[in-house]
N, C-alpha and C positions, 0 to 999 in steps of 0.2 A: 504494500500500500504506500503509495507517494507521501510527502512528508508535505502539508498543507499550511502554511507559513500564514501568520495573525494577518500579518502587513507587508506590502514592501515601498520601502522607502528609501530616499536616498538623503545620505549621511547630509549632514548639514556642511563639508565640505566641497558636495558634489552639486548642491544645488544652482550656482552662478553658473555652472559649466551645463550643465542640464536644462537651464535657459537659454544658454549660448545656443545647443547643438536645434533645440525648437526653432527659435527666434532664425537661425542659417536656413533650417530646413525648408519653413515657412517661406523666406526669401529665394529660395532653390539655389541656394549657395552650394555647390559640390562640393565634397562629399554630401554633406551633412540630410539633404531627403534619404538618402538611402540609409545613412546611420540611422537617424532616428525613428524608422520604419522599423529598422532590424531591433533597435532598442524596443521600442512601444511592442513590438511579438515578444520580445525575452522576457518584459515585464508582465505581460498575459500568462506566457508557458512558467512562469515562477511563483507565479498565485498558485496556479496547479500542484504544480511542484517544487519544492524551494530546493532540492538538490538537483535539476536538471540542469546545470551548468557542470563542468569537467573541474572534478577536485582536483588542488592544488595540495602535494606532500607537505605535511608540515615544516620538512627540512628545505623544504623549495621555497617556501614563503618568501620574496623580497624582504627586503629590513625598512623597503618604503611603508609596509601596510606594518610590520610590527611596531617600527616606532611614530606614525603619524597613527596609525586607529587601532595599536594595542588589540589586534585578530590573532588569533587562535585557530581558526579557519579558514578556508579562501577558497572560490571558486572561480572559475573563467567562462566567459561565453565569447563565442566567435560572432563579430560584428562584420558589418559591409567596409570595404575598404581596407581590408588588414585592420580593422579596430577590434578591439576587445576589452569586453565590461567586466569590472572585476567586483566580487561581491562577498559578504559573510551572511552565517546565519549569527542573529542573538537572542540568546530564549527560543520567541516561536516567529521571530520577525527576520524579512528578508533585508540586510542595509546596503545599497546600491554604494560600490565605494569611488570608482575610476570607471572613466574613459579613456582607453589611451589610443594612442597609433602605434604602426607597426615598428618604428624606432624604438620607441620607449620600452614599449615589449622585449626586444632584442637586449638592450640593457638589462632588463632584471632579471633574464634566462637567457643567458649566452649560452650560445651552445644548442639549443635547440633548434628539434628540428617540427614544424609542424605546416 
């Protein structure tokens, strides 16, 4: 049985930026309609279920999400344009943490191949 998360929200760091990628999208600024189309499905499929994103090993964790949002867990989901949304769970809530591009990616998992 799916794991059915209270809420999903996104951290109160992620909010300006999650205005940005609307406020782009609306304007058909590219990338950003197709990011936040891909974003708006991942937040639909994560009401559903709050682990349908690809866990991240706790030994893989970046040191950006330990020492800016103190996570314990961490999931990824694949966005349009080499982006990806990176997320915990807390308690029974989903907290939406990043949006990054494919650089920044490549920075906090060198080495991978995906």
């Amino acid at each position: 049985m799916p794991f059915r998360p209270r809420s999903v929200v996104a951290h109160g760091a992620l909010t300006g930026e999650y205005a940005r990628w609307e406020a782009d999208a609306r304007a058909g600024r590219q990338p950003a309609p197709a990011i936040w189309k891909g974003l708006q499905t991942a937040i639909l499929r994560l009401k559903l279920d709050g682990q349908w994103g690809e866990v991240i090993p706790p030994r893989h964790i970046p040191a950006h999400f330990r020492s800016r949002y103190g996570v314990e867990n961490l999931y990824c989901v694949d966005l349009a344009s080499f982006h990806r949304l990176f997320y915990t769970i807390l308690d029974r809530d989903v907290i939406l943490l990043d949006i990054v591009d494919h650089a920044t990616y490549d920075e906090w998992f060198p080495g991978s191949r995906r």
